[in-house]
N, C-alpha and C positions, 0 to 999 in steps of 0.2 A: 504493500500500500504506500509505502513512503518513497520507493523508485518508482512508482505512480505518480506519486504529486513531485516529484523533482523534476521529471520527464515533461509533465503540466506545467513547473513555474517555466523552466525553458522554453521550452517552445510558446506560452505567453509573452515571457518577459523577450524574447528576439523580433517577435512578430509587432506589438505595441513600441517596442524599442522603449521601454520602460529601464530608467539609469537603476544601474549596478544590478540589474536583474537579464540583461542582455548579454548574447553571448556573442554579438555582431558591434567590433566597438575599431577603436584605432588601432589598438595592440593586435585585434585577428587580421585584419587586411593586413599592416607591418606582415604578421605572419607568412602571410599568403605571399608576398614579395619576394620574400626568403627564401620561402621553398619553391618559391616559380612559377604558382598556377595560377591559374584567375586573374591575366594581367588587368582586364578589365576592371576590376575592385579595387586595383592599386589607388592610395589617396594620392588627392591631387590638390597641387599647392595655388592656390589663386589669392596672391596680393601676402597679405598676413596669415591665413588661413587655410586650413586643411579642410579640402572636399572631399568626401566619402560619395562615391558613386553607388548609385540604389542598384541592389541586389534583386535576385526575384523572388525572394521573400521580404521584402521591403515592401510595407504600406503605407500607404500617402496618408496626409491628414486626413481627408475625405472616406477613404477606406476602414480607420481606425476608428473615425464616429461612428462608421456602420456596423463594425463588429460591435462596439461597445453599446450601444443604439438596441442591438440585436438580444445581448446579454441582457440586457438593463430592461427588454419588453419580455419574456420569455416567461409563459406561464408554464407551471411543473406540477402535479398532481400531492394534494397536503401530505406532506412527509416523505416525498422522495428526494430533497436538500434542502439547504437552507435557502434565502431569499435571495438569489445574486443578485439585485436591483443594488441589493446593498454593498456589495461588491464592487460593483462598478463606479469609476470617478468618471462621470462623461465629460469634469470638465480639463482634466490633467489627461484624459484619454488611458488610464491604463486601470488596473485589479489591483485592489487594495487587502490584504488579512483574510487569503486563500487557509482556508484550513484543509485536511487530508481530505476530509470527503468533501467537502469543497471542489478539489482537486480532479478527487474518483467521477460526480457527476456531468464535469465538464470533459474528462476522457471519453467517458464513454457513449455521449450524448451530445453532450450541449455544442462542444467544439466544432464539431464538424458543419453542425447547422449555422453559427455566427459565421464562418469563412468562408460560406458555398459562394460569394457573389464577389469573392475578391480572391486574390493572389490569381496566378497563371495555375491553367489546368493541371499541370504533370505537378506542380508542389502540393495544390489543395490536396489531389488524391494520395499525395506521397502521405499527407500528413492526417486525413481520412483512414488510409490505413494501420497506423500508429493505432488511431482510436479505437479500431476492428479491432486491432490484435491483443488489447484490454479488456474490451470488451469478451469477444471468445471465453480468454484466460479466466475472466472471473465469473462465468456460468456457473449454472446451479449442479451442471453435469460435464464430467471433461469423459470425452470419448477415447481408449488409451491410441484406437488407431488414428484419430485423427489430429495425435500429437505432433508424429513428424510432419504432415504437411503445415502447422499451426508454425514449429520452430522454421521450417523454410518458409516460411510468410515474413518470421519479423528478421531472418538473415536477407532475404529481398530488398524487406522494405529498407533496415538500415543502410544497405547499400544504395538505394534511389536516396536516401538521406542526407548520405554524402555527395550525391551531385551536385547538391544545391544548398547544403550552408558549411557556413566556415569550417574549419577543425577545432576550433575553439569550442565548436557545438559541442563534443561527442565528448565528454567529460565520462566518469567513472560509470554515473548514472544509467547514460544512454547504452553502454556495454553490457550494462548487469542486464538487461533487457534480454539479452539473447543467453540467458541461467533461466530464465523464470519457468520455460517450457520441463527442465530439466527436471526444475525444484516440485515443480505439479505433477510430475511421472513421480515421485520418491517421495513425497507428503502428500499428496490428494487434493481435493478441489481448495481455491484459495480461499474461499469466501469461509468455512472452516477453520482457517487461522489468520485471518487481519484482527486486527487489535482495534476495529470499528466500537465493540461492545466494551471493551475498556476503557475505553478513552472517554463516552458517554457516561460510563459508571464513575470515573474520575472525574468528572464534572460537576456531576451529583456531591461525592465527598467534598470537593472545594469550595460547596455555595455553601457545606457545613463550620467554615472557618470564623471563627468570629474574634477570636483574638489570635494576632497573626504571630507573637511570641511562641507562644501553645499549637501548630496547626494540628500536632497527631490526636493532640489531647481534645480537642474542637470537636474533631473529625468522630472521636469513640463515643465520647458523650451525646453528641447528635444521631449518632447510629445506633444507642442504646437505649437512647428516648423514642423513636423514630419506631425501633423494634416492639418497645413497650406498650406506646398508643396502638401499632397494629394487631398485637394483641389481645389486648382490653378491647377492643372492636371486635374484633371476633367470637372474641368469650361473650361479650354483652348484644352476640346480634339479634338476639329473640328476647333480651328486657326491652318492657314500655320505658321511654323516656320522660323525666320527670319535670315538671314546673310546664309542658306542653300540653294545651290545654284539647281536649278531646273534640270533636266535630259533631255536632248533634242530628246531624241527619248521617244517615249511610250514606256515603258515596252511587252503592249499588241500587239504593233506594230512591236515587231521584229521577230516575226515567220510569219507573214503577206502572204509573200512569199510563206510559206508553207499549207498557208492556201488559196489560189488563186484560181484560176481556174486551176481544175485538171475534173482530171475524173477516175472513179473507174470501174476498172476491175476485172473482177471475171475469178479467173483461175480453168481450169475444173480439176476433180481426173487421168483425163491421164499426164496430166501436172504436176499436184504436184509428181504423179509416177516415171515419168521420172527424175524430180529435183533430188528426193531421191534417185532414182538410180545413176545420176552423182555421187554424195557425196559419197553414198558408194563406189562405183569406185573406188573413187582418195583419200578413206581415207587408212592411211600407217595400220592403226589398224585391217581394216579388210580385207586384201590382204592377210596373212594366211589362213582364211577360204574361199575362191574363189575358185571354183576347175574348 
């Protein structure tokens, strides 16, 4: 989960070009110099100033309100992440206080749908694919046969990967990518072992802190009160409660009336005929078509 969201901040923080979060800066192209490739990328010096010529994963202002634009309208069914509206700065353009599943949501979903209407074809689906290949991985069912075609998918991809962004991209993170197929053959489906339900559980004990000298001591004492009340509620779910004052009619008893002695009449298809004809009559709607 967390070469998940490192793989997410990267490929956010290059494509927004969001500072100290980008992996596309002066020192990669420098780079690129060095070793030869990409003369096109080389900076160029105009007056005082270094120009960085735009890559093709380089997004104009215009493209970047639209991702962000995208994120920031994107409705998501209650409970399947948190609010990215909130996420979004539309007015600095970039993602602010990604958390892991923050992260997970945006792989495996949301990403692909903010980029569909920018970058050039061959990067969107390079980076489209990324999102598949998390997606797959973190199914509710891993098929063992179709692991190897799974692991040549993300050896593919990260080679279309390397077409198109720097080397500065491909940090520890981006490698471990091509272990994960491995680690799911020899431990089992991931979704099994992320640390999603702990980390929520540990949120829970931190709202328990009340004095921050003390946090364990906080954290036991709110967890044995906590324990206590659910208890006593248990134990006491069948006493009446006390000082509440009782309702003097039944509940059951107030349609009584309606429930009396009647008697059920069955009306014939002349009759319901007729009915339907009144209404049509006297409706204003179909007094046009009357002849």
């Amino acid at each position: 989960m967390h070469i998940e969201k490192n793989v997410c901040e990267s490929i956010i923080g290059t494509l927004l070009d969001i500072p100290g979060k980008t992996k596309d800066g002066l020192n990669s192209r420098l780079d690129l110099v060095e070793m030869g490739i990409r003369q096109s990328l080389a900076p160029e010096k105009k007056g005082e100033r270094l120009y960085l010529p735009p890559a093709c994963f380089t997004l104009s202002k215009k493209e970047k309100q639209t991702v962000c634009k995208s994120l920031a309208n994107m409705k998501v069914p209650d409970g399947y992440s948190s609010n990215i509206k909130n996420l979004v700065n539309e007015t600095e353009l970039k993602l602010m206080g990604l958390k892991s599943h923050d992260c997970h949501a945006l792989m495996q979903h949301l990403l692909p749908i903010a980029i569909r209407s920018v970058l050039p074809k061959n990067v969107r689906e390079c980076l489209t694919h990324v999102c598949i290949f998390f997606n797959r991985l973190c199914g509710k069912e891993l098929e063992l046969d179709k692991l190897d075609a799974l692991h040549e998918h993300v050896v593919k991809t990260l080679c279309n990967l390397e077409k198109f962004f720097p080397p500065s991209f491909f940090d520890i993170m981006i490698h471990l990518m091509v272990h994960l197929v491995r680690e799911a053959r020899l431990c089992g489906p991931v979704w099994a072992r992320w640390m999603y339900p702990f980390e929520r559980n540990m949120k829970v004990l931190k709202s328990y802190v009340r004095n921050h000298y003390r946090p364990e001591a906080c954290m036991v004492e709110c967890y044995i009160s906590e324990e206590a009340v659910e208890f006593c509620s248990e134990y006491m779910a069948g006493v009446e409660a006390i000082g509440i004052s009782k309702p003097r009619t039944d509940p059951d008893d107030v349609d009584r009336g309606l429930r009396g002695k009647g008697t059920m009449v069955t009306v014939s298809k002349l009759e319901l005929d007729q009915a339907q004809l009144v209404v049509m009559n006297n409706n204003a709607e179909v007094q046009p078509y009357i002849t």
